[in-house]
C-alpha positions in Angstrom: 24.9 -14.2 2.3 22.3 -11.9 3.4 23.5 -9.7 6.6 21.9 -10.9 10.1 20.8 -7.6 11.0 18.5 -7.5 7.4 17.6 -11.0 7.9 15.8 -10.5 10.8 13.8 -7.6 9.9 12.5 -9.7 7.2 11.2 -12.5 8.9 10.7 -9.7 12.6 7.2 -10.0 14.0 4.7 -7.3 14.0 5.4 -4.9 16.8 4.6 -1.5 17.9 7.5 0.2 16.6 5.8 -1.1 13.1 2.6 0.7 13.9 3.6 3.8 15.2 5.8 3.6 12.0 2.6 3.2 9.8 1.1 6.6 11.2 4.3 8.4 11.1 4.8 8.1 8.0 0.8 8.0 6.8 0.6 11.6 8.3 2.4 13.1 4.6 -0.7 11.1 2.7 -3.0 12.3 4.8 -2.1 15.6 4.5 -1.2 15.4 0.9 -5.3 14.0 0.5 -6.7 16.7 2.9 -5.5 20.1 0.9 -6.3 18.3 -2.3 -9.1 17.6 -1.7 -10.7 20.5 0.3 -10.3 22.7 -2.3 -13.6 21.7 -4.5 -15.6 22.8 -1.5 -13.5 25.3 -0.7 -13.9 26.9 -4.4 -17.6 27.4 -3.5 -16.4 29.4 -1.3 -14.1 31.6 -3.2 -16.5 31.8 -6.5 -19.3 33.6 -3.5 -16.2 35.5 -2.7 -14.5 36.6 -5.8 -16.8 35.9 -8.8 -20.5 37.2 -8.0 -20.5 38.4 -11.4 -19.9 35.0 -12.7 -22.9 33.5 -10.8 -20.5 32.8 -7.8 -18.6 30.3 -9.9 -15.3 30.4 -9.8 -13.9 30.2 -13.3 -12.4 26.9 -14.6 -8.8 28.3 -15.5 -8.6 29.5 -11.7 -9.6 26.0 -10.4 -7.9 24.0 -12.6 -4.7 26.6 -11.5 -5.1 25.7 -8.1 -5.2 22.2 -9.2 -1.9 22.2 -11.0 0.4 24.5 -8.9 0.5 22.2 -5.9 0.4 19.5 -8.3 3.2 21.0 -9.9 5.0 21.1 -6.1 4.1 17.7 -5.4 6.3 17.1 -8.9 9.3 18.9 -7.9 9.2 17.7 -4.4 9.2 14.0 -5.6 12.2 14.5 -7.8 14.5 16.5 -5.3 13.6 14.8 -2.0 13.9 11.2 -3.8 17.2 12.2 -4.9 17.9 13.7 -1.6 16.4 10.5 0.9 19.3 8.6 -1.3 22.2 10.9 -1.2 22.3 11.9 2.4 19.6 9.6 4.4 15.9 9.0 4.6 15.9 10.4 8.1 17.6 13.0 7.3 15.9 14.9 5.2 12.0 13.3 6.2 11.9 16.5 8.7 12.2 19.0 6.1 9.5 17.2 4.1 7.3 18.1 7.3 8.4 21.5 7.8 7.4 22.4 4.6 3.7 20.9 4.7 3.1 22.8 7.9 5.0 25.8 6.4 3.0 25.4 3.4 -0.6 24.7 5.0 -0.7 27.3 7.7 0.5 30.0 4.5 -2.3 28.8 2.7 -4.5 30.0 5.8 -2.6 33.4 5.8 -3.0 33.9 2.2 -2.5 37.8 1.6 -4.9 40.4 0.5 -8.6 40.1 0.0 -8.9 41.3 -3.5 -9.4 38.5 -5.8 -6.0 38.8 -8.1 -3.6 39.0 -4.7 -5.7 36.0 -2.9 -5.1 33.5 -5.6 -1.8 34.6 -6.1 -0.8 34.1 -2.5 -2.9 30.9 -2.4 -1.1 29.6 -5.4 2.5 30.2 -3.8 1.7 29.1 -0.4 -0.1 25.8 -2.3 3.1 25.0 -4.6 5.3 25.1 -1.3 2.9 22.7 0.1 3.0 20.6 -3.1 7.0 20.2 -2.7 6.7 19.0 0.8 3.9 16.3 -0.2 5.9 15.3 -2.7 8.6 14.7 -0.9 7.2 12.9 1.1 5.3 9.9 -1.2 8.7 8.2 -1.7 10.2 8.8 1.9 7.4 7.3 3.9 7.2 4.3 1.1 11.0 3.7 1.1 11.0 3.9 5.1 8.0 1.9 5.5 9.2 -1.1 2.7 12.9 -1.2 4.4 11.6 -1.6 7.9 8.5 -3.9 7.5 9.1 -8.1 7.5 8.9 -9.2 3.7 5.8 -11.5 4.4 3.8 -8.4 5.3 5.4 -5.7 4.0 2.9 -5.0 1.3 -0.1 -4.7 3.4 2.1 -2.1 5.4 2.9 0.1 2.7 -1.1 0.2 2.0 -1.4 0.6 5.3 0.5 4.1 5.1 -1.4 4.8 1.6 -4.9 4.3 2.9 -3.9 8.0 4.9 -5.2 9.6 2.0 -8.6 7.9 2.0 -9.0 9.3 5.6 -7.4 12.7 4.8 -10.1 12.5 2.1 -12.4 11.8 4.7 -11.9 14.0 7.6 -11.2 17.4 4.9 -14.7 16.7 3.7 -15.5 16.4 7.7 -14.0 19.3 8.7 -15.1 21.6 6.1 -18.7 20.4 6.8 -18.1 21.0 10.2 -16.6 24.8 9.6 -19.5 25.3 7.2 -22.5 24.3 9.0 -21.0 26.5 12.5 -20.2 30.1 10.1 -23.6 29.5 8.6 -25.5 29.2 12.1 -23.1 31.6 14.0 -23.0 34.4 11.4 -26.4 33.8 9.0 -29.0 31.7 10.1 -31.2 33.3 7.3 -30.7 31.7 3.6 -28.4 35.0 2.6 -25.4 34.6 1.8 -22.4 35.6 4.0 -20.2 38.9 4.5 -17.1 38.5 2.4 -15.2 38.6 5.4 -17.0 35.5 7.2 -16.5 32.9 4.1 -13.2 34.5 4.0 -12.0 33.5 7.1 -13.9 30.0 7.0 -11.6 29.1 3.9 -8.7 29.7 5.6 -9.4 27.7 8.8 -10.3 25.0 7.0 -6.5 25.0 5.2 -5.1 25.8 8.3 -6.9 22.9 10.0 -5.0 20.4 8.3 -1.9 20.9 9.4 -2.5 20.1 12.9 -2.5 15.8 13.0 1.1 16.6 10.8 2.0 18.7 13.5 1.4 16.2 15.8 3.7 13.5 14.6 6.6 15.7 14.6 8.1 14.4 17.3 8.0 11.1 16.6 9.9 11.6 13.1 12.3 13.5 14.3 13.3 10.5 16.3 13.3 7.8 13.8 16.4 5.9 13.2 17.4 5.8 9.6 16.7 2.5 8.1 18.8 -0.2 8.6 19.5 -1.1 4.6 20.4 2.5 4.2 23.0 2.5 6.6 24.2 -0.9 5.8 23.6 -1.3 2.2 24.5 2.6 1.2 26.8 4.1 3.9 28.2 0.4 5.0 28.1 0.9 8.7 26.4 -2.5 9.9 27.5 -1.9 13.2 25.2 1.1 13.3 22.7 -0.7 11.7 23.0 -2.9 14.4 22.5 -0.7 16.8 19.5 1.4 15.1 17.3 -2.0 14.3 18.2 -3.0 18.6 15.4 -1.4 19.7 13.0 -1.9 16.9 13.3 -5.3 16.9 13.5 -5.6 20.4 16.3 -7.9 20.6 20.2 -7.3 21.8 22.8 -6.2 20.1 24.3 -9.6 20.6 22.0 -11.6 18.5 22.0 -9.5 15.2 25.8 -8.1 15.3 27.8 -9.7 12.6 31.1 -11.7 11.9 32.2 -10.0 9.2 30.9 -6.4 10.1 31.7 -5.1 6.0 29.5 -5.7 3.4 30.4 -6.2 0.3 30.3 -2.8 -1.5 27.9 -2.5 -4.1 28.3 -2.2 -7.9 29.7 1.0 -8.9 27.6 2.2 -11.8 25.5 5.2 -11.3 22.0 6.1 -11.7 21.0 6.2 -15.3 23.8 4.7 -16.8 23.6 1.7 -19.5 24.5 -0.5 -17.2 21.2 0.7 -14.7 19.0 0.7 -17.7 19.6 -2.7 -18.6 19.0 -4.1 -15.3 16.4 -1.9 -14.1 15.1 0.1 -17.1 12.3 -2.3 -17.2 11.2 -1.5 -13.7 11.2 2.2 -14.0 9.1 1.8 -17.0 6.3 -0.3 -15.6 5.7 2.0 -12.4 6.2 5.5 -14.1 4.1 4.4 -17.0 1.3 2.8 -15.1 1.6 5.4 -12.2 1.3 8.1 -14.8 -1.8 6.3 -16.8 -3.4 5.4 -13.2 -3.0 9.2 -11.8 -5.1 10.6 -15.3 -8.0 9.1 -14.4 -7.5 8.6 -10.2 -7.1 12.5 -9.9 -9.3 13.7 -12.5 -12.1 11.4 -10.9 -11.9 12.5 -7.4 -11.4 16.7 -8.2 -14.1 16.7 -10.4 -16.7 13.9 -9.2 -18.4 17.3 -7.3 -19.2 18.5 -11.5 -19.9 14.7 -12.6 -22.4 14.6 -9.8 -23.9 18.1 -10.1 -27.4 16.5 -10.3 -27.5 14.4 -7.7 -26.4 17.2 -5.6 -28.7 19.8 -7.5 -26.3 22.2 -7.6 -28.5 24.2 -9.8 -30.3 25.2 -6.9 -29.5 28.5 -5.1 -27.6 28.1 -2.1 -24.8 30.5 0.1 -21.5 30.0 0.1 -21.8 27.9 3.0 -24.5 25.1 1.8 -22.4 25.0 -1.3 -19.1 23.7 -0.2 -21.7 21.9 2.4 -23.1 19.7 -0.2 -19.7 19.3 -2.1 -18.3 17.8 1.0 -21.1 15.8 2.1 -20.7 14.0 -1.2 -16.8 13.8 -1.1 -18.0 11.9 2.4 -20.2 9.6 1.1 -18.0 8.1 -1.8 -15.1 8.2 0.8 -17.4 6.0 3.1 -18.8 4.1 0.6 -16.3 3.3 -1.9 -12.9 4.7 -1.2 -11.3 3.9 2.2 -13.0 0.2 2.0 -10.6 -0.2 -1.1 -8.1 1.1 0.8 -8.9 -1.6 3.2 -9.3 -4.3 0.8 -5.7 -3.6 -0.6 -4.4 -3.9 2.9 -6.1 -7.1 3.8 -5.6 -9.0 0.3 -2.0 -7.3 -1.1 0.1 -10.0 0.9 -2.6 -12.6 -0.4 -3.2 -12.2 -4.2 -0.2 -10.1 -4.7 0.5 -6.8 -6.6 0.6 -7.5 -10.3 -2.7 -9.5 -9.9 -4.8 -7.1 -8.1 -2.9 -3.8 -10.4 -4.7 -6.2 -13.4 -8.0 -6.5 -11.8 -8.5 -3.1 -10.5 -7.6 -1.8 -14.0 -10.1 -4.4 -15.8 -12.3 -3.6 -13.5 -11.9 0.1 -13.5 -12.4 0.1 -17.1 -15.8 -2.2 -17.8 -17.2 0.7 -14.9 -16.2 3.7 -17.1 -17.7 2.3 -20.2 -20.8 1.1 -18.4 -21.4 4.5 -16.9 -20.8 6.0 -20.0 -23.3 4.0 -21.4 -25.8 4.8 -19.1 -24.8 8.4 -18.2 -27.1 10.3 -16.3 -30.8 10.9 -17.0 -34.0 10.0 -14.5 -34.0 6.7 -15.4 -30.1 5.6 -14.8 -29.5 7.9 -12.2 -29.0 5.9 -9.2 -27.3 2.9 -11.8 -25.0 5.5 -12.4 -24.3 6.9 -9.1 -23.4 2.9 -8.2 -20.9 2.5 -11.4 -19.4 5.6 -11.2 -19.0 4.8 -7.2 -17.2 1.6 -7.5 -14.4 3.2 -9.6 -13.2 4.4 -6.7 -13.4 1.3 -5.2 -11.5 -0.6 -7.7 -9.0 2.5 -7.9 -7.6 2.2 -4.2 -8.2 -1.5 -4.3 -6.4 -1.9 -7.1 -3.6 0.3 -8.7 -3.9 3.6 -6.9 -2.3 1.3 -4.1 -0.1 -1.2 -6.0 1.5 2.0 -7.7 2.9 3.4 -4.7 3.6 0.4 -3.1 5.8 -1.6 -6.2 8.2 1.2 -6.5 9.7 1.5 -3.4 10.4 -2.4 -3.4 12.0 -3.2 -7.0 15.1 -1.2 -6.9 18.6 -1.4 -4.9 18.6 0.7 -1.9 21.0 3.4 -3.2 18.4 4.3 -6.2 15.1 3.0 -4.3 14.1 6.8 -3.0 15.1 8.5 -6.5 13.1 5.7 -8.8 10.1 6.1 -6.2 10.3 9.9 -6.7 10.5 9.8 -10.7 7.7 7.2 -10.9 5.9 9.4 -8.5 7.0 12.8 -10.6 5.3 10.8 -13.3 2.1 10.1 -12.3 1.6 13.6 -10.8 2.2 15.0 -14.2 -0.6 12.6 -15.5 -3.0 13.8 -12.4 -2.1 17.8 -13.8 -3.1 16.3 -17.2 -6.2 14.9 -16.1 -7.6 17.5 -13.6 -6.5 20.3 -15.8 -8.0 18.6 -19.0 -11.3 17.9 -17.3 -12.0 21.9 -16.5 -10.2 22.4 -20.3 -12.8 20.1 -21.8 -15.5 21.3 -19.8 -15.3 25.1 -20.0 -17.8 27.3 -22.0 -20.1 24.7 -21.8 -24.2 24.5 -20.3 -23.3 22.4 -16.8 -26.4 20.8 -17.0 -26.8 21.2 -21.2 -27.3 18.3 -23.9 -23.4 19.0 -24.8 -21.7 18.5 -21.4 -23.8 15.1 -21.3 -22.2 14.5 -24.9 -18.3 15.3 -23.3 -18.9 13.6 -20.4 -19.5 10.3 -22.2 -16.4 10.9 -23.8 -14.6 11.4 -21.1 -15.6 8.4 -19.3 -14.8 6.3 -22.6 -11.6 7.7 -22.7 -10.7 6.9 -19.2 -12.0 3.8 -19.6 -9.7 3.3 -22.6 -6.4 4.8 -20.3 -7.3 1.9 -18.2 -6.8 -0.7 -21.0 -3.8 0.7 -21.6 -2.7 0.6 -18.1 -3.6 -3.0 -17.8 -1.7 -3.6 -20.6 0.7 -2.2 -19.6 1.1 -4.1 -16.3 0.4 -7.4 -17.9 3.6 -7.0 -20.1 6.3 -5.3 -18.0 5.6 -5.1 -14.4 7.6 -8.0 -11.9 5.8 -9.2 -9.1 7.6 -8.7 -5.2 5.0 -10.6 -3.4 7.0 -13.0 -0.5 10.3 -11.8 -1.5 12.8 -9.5 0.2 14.0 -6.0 -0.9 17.4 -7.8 -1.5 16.2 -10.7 -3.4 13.8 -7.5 -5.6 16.9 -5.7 -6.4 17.9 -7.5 -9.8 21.8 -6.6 -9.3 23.1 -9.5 -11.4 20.0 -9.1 -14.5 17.9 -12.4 -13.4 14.6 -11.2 -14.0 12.8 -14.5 -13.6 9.3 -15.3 -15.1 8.0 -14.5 -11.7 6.9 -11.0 -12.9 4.8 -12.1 -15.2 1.1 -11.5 -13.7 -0.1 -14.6 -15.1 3.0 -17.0 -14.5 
C-alpha cells in the first residue's frame, strides 16, 4: 500500500511550486552548458593571446586539456555528490553543488598570471572545481525534480530542467557575441588586433558572466524542502514528509497524514551487492552504457562543430581576436536556434506521449542515417548547404532523442536510497565517453591541413564512426533498457525482481 503523502504527489496537479522547481534546479544545466561551451570562442581568444607564433591558434593538446579537466570535474562531482544526495539528503548537500559552480566560475574569471603556462594552469584548476560542482549537480536536480513531479508528467519535467543546457548554450554564445562585438568597438574600431590586455580581460568577463543567473537562484535552493520519498522512503519520517509536501501540494496536513505513520523499512542489502545486481544490474547497464555511447558523439559534436564548419564560417580568413570568437559564437547560435533547443522542446512536449525507450530508438536511428549521409556528402561547393542541413539535424535528433532520455531514465528506475548514486555513475559514465570523444576529435585532428584533402579524409571517418556508435547505442536500448512512461517511482523500483515485458521498446 503506497503512503498517502506519495500518492498524492503522483497524481498532484501542476502548480507553481513545480515551476519554480524546474528553474531551480535547471540553473546547474545551464551553467554546466554555458562554461562548456564558451570556451571554443573563447580559445580564439587565447590562441591571439598566447600563441601568435602558432598563427594565433591555440594548440589542440591545450584545448582538448581545457576540455577534459572540467570534464574530468564533472566526473568526480557525479560520483561523490550522487553518493552524497543519498547518504545525507538531496537538500542537503544541493547548496554546496552551487557554491562550488560560483566558486568555480568567478576563479575562472580571476585566473592568475598573464603568461601563457600560469594562465592555463590556473584556468585548468579553477575549471576542474567548476567541473565537480556541475557534476554534482546532473543527478541532484534529476533526482529532485523526478521525486517531486506527478508520474503522468514527470518526464516532460525532467526535460524541462534538461533543456537548461540548450539555453545556457544559447545565451554563452549570446553573451560572448555581445562582449566581443563592445571590446572590438570600444577599444579597436580598426581591423587590428587587440592589446593583450583587452582580449584578456574580455575572456574573463565572459567566464565570470555565467555565474550570475546561478547566483540568482540561491535563495530559492537553499529553501527547498527535501523530497518527500527521501525522507519517507530513506530516513522513514512520514510525519515530516507530511509536513514538507503541505505546502507544495497546497493541501493540509490533515488530508495526506497517515494511519500507520511507519513505513515498512526497506530491504537491507547494500549498493553493489549480488543481491542489487540481480535486481537492478540491468538498469545500470542500459543508462551508463547508452549515456556513455550517447556523450562520444553529443560532446564531441557540439565542441568541435566550430572546426567541422570552418568553411562555412571561413575561418581561413584573417580576423582579430574579437571577430574570431564572434563568428564561432554566432554559429554556436544558429544551430542552438535552429536545431538544438527545438529538440529540447520536442522532448518536453512528446516524452509523456511516445515515451522514453521509443524516442532513445528514434533519436539514435535517426542520429545515425544523418552521420552517414553527411559523411557521404561531406563538404565541397556542391553539398555544402546539404551538409550544413544533415549535420544540423543531429543536434536535433540528439536533444530530441537520447541526450534527454539519458538523463531523464536514470533518476526514475532505481529505489530511492540508490536513485542519486546510480544517476551519478551513469552520469560519471557518459562524461568519460564525452572526454573520449572531445579529446579524440583534437587527437585525430592534430598535425593536419584544416582545410587539406586529409582532414576531409578524417572527417568522413569520423562521422562514419559516430554514426556506427549510434547503432550501437540503439542497440543497446532496444535490448536492455525498461520503459517508466505512466508509472510511479515506486512501481519503477523493481524491489521484488519483476521486470515485466514493459521495457521492452517494441512490446
Amino acid at each position: 500500500m503506497p503512503l498517502t503523502v506519495l500518492s498524492l504527489l503522483d497524481t498532484a496537479r501542476t502548480r507553481y511550486y513545480h515551476m519554480k522547481a524546474v528553474i531551480v534546479a535547471g540553473m546547474g544545466i545551464f551553467t554546466d552548458a554555458y562554461d562548456l561551451f564558451c570556451i571554443p570562442p573563447i580559445t580564439k581568444l587565447l590562441g591571439h593571446i598566447y600563441y601568435k607564433k602558432h598563427g594565433n591558434r591555440i594548440q589542440p593538446g591545450a584545448e582538448a586539456a581545457m576540455l577534459a579537466v572540467a570534464l574530468l570535474g564533472t566526473v568526480i562531482g557525479q560520483i561523490v555528490f550522487g553518493w552524497l544526495g543519498d547518504r545525507v539528503g538531496r537538500r542537503r548537500v544541493y547548496g554546496l553543488t552551487l557554491m562550488l559552480m560560483l566558486a568555480g566560475s568567478i576563479g575562472c574569471g580571476f585566473s592568475m598570471g598573464t603568461t601563457q603556462g600560469r594562465v592555463l594552469a590556473s584556468l585548468g584548476f579553477f575549471r576542474f572545481l567548476l567541473g565537480v560542482g556541475i557534476g554534482g549537480d546532473y543527478p541532484l536536480s534529476a533526482t529532485i525534480m523526478s521525486e517531486f513531479a506527478n508520474k503522468r508528467t514527470r518526464g516532460a519535467f525532467i526535460a524541462a530542467v534538461f533543456s537548461m543546457q540548450g539555453i545556457g548554450i544559447l545565451v554563452s554564445s549570446i553573451v560572448t557575441m555581445a562582449v566581443c562585438k563592445i571590446f572590438d568597438r570600444i577599444y579597436h574600431p580598426s581591423q587590428q588586433d587587440p592589446r593583450t590586455d583587452e582580449a584578456d580581460m574580455a575572456w574573463r568577463l565572459i567566464l565570470m558572466l555565467g555565474a550570475v543567473p546561478t547566483a540568482l537562484t540561491c535563495y530559492w535552493r537553499m529553501m527547498m524542502p527535501e523530497t518527500a520519498r527521501y525522507t519517507a522512503l530513506v530516513e522513514l519520517n512520514v510525519l515530516k514528509a507530511a509536513q514538507d509536501m503541505e505546502r507544495v501540494l497546497d493541501v493540509s496536513l490533515s488530508q495526506i497524514v497517515e494511519d500507520h505513520p511507519f513505513p515498512p523499512s526497506p530491504p537491507s542489502y547494500p549498493l553493489f551487492s549480488k543481491q542489487f545486481f540481480l535486481l537492478h544490474g540491468r538498469d545500470l547497464l542500459a543508462c551508463s552504457a547508452a549515456w556513455f555511447l550517447l556523450d562520444i558523439v553529443f560532446y564531441s559534436n557540439n565542441l568541435c562543430q566550430s572546426h567541422i564548419f570552418r568553411k562555412h564560417y571561413n575561418a581561413s580568413e584573417m580576423n582579430t581576436a574579437f571577430e574570431a570568437a564572434f563568428k564561432v559564437a554566432k554559429l554556436q547560435a544558429k544551430v542552438a536556434c535552429y536545431s538544438t533547443i527545438p529538440g529540447y522542446f520536442a522532448a518536453v512536449f512528446l516524452i509523456d506521449r511516445l515515451g522514453r525507450v521509443r524516442i532513445q530508438v528514434v533519436g539514435f536511428v535517426l542520429m545515425a542515417i544523418l552521420y552517414f549521409s553527411s559523411a557521404y556528402i561531406y563538404w565541397d561547393h556542391q553539398t555544402g548547404k546539404l551538409f550544413t542541413i544533415l549535420y544540423g539535424l543531429t543536434f536535433f535528433f540528439a536533444n530530441f532523442g537520447p541526450n534527454t532520455t539519458t538523463f531523464i531514465v536514470p533518476a526514475e528506475l532505481f529505489p530511492a536510497r540508490f536513485r542519486s548514486t546510480c544517476h551519478g555513475i551513469a552520469g560519471a559514465l557518459g562524461k568519460v565517453g564525452a572526454m573520449i570523444g572531445a579529446v579524440g576529435f583534437f587527437v585525430a585532428t592534430k598535425d593536419v591541413d584544416q582545410d587539406g584533402y586529409k582532414m576531409t579524409l578524417r572527417m568522413r571517418v569520423i562521422l562514419i564512426i559516430l554514426g556506427g556508435i549510434c547503432v550501437v547505442g540503439m542497440a543497446v536500448t532496444m535490448l536492455f533498457t525498461r520503459e517508466t512512461m505512466g508509472t510511479s517511482l515506486e512501481e519503477n523500483e523493481n524491489e521484488n525482481g519483476d521486470q515485466s515485458v514493459k521495457g521492452k521498446c517494441f512490446p
